[in-house]
N, C-alpha and C positions, 0 to 999 in steps of 0.2 A: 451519486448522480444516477440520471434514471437512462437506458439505453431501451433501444427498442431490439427484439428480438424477434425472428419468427419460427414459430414451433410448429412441427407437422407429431403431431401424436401418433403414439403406438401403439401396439397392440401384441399379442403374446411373444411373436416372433421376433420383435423390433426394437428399437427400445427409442423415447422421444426424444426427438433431438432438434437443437435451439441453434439458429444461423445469426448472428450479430452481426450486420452490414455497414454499421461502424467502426467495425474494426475487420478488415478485410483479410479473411481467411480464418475466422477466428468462429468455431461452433464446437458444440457440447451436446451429449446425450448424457440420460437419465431415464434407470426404468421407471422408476415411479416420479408423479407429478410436483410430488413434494418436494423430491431434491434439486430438480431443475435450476432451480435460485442459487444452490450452494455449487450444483455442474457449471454453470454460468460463471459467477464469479470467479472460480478455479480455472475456468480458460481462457480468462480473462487476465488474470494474474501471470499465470502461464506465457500470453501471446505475448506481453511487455517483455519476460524474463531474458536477460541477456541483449535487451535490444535498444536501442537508441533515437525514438521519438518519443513526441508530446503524446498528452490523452486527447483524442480528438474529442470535438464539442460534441456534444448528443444532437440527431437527426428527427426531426420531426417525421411523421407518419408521412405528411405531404410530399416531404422533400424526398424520402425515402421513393416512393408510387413515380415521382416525378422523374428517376434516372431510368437509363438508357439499360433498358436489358429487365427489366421488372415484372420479375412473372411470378410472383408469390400468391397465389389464389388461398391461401391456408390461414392462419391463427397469428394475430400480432399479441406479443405482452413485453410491457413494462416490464424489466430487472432491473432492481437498484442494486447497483453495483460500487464495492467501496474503494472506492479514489486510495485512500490510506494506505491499502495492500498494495496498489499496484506497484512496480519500481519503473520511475520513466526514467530520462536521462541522467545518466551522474556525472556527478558534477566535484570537481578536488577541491578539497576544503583541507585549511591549514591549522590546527588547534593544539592548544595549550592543556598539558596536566600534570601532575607531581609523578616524577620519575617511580615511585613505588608504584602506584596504579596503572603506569604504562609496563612495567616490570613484572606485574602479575596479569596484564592484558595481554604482551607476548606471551608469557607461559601456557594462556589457556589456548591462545592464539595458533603456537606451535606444535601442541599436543593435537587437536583437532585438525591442523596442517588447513588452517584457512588464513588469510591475510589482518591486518588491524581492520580495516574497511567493514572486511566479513564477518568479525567479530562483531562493531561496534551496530551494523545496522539491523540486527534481528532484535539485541538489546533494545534499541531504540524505542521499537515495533514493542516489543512484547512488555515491557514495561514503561510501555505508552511515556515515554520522556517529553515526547515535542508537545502534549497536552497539557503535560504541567508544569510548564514552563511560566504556564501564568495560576500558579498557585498562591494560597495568598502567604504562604512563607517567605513571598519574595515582594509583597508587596508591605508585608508589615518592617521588612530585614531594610526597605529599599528606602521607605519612610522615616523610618529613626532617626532620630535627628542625632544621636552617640555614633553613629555607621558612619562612614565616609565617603563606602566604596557604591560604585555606581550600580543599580539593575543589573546593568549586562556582569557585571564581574559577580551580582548575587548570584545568577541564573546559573555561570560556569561553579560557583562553588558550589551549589547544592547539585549541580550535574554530577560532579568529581565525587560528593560522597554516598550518591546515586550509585555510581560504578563501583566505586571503592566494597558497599554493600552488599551489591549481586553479585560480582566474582568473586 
């Protein structure tokens, strides 16, 4: 999604730094122009972490000009910023897997002294799970007329050997 930013650029002493009015309280510096995008989303990731609201809708320029207190005379830019990283509200979810895989998800779970939660949602993330979910491994496994079992039970088995893999 695209958020609007407003950058007052630097100069040797300084370094540039980006105010996100969409998310209230939430700015980023970068010395060079380049990183800006990657400061940005990183304090963006950041102001969610550990907190418990939605991703606000993206503000237009107008609407932005149009509140009370608007005194930005400086530089607007577009940052797309990626929804995927951010973590909004969580939410408890109850799931099913073969006691060996949970048996070696505590183990790594206990060594690293983080929770199953904490474990399972980086995994997620980093080997993009919830993308492929519509893989067509599950659409050819789901089509078989010899299968029985539904979609949703393809999608958990091939989750389960997903896991089973990476730990």
């Amino acid at each position: 999604m695209r958020y609007l930013g407003y950058v007052e650029t630097g100069d040797e002493a300084h370094a540039n730094s980006v105010v996100l009015p969409d998310f209230p309280g939430c700015f980023s510096a970068a010395d060079d122009e380049q990183n800006l995008a990657k400061a940005v989303q990183e304090a963006v990731e950041l102001h969610f972490e550990d907190e418990d609201f939605d991703l606000p809708i993206p503000s237009t320029l107008k609407q932005i000009e149009s509140q009370a207190g608007f005194d930005y005379p400086g530089v607007w830019m577009w940052f797309e910023i990626d929804v995927d990283k951010i973590s909004t509200k969580l939410q408890r979810v109850n799931i099913t897997m073969p006691k060996n895989i949970l048996t070696k998800l505590d183990a790594v779970a206990n060594h690293e002294h983080i929770s199953r939660s904490g474990m399972l949602r980086p995994a997620f993330q980093r080997f993009n799970l919830v993308d492929n979910l519509h893989c067509p491994h599950f659409r050819c496994a789901a089509q078989s007329p010899s299968r029985k079992s539904s979609p949703q039970h393809i999608h958990r088995a091939h989750l389960a050997l997903q896991l089973t893999f990476h730990i």
